[in-house]
C-alpha positions in Angstrom: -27.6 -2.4 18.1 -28.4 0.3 15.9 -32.0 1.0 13.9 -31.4 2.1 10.4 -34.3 2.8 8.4 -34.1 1.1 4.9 -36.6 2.1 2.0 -38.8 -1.2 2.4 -36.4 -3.4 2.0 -37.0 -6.6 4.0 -34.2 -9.6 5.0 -34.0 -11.1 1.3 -33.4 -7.6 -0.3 -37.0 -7.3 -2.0 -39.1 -4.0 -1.5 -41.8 -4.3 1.0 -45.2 -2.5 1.2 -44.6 -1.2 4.2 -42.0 2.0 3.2 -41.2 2.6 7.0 -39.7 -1.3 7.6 -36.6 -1.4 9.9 -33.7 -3.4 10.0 -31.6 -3.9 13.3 -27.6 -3.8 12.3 -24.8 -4.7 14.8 -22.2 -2.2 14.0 -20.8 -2.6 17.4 -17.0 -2.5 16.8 -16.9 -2.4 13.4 -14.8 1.6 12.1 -17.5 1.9 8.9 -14.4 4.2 7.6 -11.3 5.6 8.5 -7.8 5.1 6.4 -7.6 1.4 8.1 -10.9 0.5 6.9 -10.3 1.3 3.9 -7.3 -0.3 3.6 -8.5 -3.3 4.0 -10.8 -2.6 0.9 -7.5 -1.9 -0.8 -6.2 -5.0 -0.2 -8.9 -6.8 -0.7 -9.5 -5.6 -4.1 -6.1 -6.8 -5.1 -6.9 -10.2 -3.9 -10.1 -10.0 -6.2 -7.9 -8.4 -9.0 -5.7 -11.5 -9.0 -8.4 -14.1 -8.5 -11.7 -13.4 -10.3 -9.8 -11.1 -12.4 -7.6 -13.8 -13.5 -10.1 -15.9 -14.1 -11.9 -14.2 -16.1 -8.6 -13.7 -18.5 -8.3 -17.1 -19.4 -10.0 -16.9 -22.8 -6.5 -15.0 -23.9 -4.4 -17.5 -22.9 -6.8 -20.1 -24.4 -6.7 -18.1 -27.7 -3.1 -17.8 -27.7 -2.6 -22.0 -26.5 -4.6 -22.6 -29.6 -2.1 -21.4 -31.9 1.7 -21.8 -30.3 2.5 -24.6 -27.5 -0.7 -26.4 -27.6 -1.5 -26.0 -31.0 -2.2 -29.9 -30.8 -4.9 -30.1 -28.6 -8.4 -29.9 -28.6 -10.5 -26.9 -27.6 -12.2 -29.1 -25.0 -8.8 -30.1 -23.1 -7.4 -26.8 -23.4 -10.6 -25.4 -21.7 -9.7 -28.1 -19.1 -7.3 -26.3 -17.8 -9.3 -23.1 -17.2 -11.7 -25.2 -16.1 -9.8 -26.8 -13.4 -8.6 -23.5 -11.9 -11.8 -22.3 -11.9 -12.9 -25.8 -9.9 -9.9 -25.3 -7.3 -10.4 -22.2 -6.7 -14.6 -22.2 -5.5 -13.6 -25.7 -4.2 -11.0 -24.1 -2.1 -13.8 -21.9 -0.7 -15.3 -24.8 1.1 -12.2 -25.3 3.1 -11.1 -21.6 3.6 -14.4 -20.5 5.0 -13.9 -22.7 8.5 -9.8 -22.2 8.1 -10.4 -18.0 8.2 -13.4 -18.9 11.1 -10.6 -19.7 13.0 -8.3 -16.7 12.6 -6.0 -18.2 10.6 -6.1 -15.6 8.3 -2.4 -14.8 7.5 -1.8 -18.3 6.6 -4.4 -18.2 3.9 -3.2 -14.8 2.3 0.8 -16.3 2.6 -0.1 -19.8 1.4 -2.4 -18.5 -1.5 0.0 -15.4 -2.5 2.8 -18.3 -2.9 0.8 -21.0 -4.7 -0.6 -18.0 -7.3 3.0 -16.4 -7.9 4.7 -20.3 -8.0 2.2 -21.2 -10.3 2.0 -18.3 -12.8 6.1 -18.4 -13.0 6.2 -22.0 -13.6 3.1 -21.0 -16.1 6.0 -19.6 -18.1 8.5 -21.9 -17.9 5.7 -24.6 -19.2 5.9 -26.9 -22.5 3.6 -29.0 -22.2 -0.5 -29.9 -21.7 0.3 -31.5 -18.2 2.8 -28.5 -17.3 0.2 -26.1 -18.0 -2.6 -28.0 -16.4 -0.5 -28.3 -12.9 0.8 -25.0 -13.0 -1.9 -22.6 -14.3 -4.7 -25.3 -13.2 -3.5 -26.6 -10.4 -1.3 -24.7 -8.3 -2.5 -21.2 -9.2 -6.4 -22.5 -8.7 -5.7 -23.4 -5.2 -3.6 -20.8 -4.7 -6.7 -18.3 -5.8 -9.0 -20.5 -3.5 -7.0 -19.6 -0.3 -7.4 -15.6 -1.4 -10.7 -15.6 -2.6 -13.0 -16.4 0.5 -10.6 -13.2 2.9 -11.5 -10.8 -0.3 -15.3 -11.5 0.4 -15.0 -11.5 4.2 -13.1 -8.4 5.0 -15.5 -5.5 4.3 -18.1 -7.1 6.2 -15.7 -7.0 9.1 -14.9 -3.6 9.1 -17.9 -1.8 7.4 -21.8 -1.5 8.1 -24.2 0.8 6.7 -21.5 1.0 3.8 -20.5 -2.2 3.5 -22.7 -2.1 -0.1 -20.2 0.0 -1.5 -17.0 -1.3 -0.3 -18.2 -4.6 -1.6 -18.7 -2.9 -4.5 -15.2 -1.4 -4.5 -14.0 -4.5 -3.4 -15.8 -7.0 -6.5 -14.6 -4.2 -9.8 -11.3 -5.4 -8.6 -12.8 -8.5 -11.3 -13.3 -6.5 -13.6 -10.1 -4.5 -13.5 -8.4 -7.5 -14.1 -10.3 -8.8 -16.4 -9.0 -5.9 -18.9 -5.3 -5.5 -17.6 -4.4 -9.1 -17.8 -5.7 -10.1 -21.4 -4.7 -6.4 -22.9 -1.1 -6.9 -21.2 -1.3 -10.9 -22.1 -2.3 -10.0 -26.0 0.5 -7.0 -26.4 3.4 -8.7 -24.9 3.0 -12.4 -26.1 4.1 -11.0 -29.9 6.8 -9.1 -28.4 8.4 -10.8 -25.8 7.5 -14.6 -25.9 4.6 -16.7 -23.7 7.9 -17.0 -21.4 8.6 -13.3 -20.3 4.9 -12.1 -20.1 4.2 -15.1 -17.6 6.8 -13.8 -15.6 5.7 -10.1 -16.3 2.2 -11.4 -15.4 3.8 -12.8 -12.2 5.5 -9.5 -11.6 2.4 -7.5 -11.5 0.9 -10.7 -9.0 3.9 -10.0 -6.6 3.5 -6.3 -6.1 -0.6 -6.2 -6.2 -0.3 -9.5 -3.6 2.4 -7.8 -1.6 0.5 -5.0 -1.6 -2.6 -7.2 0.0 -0.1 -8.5 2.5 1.2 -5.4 4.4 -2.1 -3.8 4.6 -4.6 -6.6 5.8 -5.3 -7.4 9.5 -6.9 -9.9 10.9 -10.4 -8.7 11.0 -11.7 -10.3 14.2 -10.7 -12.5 17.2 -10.4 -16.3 16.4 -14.0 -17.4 16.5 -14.8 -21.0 17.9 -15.0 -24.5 16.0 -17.5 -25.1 13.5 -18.4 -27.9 11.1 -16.9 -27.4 7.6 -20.3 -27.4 6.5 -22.7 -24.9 8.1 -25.8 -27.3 8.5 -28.1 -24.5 9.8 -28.1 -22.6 6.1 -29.5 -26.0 4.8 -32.9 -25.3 7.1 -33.0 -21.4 5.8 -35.2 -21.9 2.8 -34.8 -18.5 1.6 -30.9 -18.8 1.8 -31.3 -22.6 -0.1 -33.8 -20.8 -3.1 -30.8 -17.9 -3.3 -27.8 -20.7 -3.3 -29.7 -22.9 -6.1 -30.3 -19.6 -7.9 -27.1 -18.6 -8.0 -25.6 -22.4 -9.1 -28.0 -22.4 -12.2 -26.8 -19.1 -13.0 -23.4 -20.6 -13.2 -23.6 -23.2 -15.0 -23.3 -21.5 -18.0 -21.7 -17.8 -16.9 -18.2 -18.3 -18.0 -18.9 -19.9 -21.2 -18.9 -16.6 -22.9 -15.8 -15.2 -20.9 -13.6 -18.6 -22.5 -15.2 -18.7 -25.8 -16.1 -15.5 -27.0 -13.0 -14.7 -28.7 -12.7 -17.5 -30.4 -16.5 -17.4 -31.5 -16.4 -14.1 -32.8 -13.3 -15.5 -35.4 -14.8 -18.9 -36.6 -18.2 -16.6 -37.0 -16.5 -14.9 -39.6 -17.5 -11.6 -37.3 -14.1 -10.1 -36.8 -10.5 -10.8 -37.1 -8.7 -12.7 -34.5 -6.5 -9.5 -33.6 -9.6 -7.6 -32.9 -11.8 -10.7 -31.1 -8.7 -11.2 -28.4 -10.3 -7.5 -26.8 -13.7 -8.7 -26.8 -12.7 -10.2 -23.6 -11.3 -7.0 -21.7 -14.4 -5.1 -23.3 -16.2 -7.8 -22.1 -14.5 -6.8 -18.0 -14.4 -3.4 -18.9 -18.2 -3.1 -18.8 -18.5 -5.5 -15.9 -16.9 -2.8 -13.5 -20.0 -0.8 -14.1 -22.3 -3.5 -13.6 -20.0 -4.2 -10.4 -20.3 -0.8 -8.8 -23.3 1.1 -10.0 -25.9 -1.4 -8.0 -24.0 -0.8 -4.6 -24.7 3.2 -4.4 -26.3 3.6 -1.8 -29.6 5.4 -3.0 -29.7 2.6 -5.6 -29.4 -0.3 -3.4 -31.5 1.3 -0.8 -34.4 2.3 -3.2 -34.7 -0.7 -5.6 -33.0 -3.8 -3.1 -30.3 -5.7 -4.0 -32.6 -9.0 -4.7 -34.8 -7.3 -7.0 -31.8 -6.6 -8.9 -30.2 -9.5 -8.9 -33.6 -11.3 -10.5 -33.3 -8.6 -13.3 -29.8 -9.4 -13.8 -30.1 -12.6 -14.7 -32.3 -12.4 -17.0 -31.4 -9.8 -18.4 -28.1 -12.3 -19.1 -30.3 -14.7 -20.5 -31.6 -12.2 -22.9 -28.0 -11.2 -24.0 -27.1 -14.8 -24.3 -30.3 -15.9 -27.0 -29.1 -12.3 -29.0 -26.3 -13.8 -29.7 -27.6 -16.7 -32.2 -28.9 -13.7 -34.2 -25.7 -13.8 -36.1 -24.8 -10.0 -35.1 -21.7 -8.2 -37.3 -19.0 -6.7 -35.2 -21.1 -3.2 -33.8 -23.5 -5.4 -32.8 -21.5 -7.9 -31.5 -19.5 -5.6 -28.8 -22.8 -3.7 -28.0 -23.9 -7.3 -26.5 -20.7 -7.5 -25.1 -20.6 -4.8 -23.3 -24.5 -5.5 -21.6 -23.4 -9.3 -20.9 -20.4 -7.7 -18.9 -22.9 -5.3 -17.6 -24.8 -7.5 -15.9 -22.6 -10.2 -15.1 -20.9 -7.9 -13.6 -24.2 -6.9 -11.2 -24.5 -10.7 -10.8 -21.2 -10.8 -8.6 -21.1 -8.1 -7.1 -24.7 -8.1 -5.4 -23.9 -11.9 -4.3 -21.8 -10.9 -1.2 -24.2 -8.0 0.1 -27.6 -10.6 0.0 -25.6 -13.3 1.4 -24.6 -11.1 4.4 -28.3 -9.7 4.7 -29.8 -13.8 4.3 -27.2 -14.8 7.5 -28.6 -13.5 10.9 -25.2 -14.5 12.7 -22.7 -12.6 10.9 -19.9 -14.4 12.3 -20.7 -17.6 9.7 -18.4 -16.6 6.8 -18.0 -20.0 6.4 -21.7 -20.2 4.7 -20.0 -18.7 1.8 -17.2 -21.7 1.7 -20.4 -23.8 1.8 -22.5 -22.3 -0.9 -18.7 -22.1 -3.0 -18.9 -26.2 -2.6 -22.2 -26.1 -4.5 -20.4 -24.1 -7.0 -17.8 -26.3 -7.9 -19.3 -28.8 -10.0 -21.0 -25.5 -12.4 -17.3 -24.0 -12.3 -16.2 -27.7 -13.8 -18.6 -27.7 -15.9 -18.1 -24.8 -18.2 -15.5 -26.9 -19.6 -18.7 -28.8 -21.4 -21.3 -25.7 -22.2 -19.0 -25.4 -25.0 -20.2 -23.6 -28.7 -18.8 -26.1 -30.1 -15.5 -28.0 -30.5 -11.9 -27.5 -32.0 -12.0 -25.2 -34.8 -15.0 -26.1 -37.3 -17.2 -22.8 -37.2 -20.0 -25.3 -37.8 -20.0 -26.0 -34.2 -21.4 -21.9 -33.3 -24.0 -22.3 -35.5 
């Protein structure tokens, strides 16, 4: 056990009084650095890259779906099928957690590289509602559920006092994706067809995910059975407040990230050309909001709780700026602060969830706190501005 001194910064990330607190960290066995280490944080930010990242793209395919091969359909069950990825993917959480307990960690990144690559090419082949909702939904949501819970779990198992930053490394990979995907999806759609920039989309999944599988190792011996549901975290009140927290902040967090596109156009604010970038703006600033709060002096001096509290409401504020009715500057300038901070709000999440667990071998709390998730991931399908196509409805 080693004693590091942290700037007053107790067990749930919140400054104490007392400047010369101490926290005890087990960094027994873990390399904190070296080109292995940080390999790992290479391939887990390409899992993050194709899973948050992707997610988070959605409102350009949603766009486009509007106006070619589901041109049909109503904003609410074309929403469904972002939705339902988003829904598979935490879901999924709940059963990975235990499943990479028990060091069956290669079959999650194989499975889940598979299902995400399967599913985006057959994406592309796709005429139909149902097509796209079992391909896009479906298979590519739990394929992204089997990757998502090894991106989160990996630094922790190879870093200590810098596990802050390689989480933060490790969670731009969002953002990252969030502005290659909908720039690439946007360019090449008029160019080459929905068709061939599925499969180039699938291309850039197969080397990234490749990538992820050469350089990860298993991070720790098989641990023993546990329950699917880690009934100790249900007694940890502080945990419980942070887990509640987190699902109220989500049941309306990806609203913006599907609809803001198509807001901005039935606003009358911009022109559609010019809305479809909102969203990689939108990622763009997230990486900044992703990274900046896990510098060390940062996290150190102000804690990462305390941040996350001024996060989110800072996100509320963003979010009541936008009935103002803003033009196009102002527009973007909210933008970018909404992907600011949202951006802090994910990125924080994995270092106070490993600060709030005593027994760092419980990765599976995070598949547990992902099954309270679900039903707020679901649910953006409903916190909708309004529905189809009658700008009355953003009003």
């Amino acid at each position: 056990m080693v004693e590091k001194d942290v700037v007053g910064e107790n067990r749930q990330g919140v400054l104490s009084s007392d400047s010369s607190a101490t926290i005890k960290l087990d960094v027994k066995g873990l390399p904190n650095g070296g080109l292995k280490a940080w390999l790992q944080i290479l391939g887990a930010f390409f899992l993050y890259f194709n899973t948050w990242g992707m997610v988070s793209s959605f409102g350009s395919y949603e766009s486009d779906y509007e106006d070619s091969i589901l041109a049909n359909s109503g904003s609410f069950q074309i929403s469904t099928i972002g939705s339902v990825q988003s829904f598979l993917m935490v879901f999924m959480g709940f059963i990975a957690g235990p499943i990479f307990d028990k060091g069956f960690f290669s079959y999650l990144l194989r499975i889940g590289t598979l299902l995400v690559l399967v599913g985006t090419i057959t994406q592309g082949l796709s005429t139909d509602y149902w097509q796209l909702l079992l391909s896009q939904g479906v298979c590519v949501g739990i394929g992204m559920g089997c990757l998502a819970v090894p991106a989160v779990a990996v630094p922790s198992a190879w870093f200590s006092t810098k596990l802050p930053f390689a989480n933060g490394i490790v969670v731009s990979a969002g953002g990252f994706g969030g502005v290659v995907y909908p720039i690439m999806i946007r360019s090449l759609i008029p160019l080459i067809g929905f068709k061939y920039t599925s499969l180039s989309v699938a291309l850039i999944i197969l080397v990234t995910l490749g990538i992820s599988n050469v350089v990860l190792q298993q991070p720790t011996a098989p641990r023993t059975e546990r329950d699917f549901l880690d009934r100790s975290a249900l007694t940890d009140v502080p945990y419980v407040l942070f887990v509640l927290g987190c699902v109220l902040t989500f049941l309306g967090l990806y609203t913006t990230f599907f609809y803001i596109a198509t807001y901005a156009v039935e606003a009358n604010v911009t022109s559609e050309s010019m809305a479809l970038y909102l969203v990689s703006i939108l990622n763009g600033s997230s990486v900044f909001g992703r990274v900046l709060p896990n510098v060390p002096a940062i996290t150190q001096r102000l804690g990462p709780l305390n941040m996350m509290v001024v996060s989110v409401f800072s996100l509320a504020l963003v979010v009541l700026c936008f009935n103002a009715g803003p033009n196009m500057a102002g527009l973007v300038v909210m933008v970018i602060f909404y992907g600011f901070f949202v951006g802090a709000f994910f990125t924080l999440q994995p270092t106070i969830f490993e600060r709030l667990t005593e027994d760092k071998s419980r990765s599976c709390r995070w598949g547990s706190d992902e099954e309270l998730w679900i039903l707020c991931m679901l649910g953006v399908e409903r916190c909708q501005f309004g529905s189809g196509r009658d700008c009355d409805g953003y009003q």
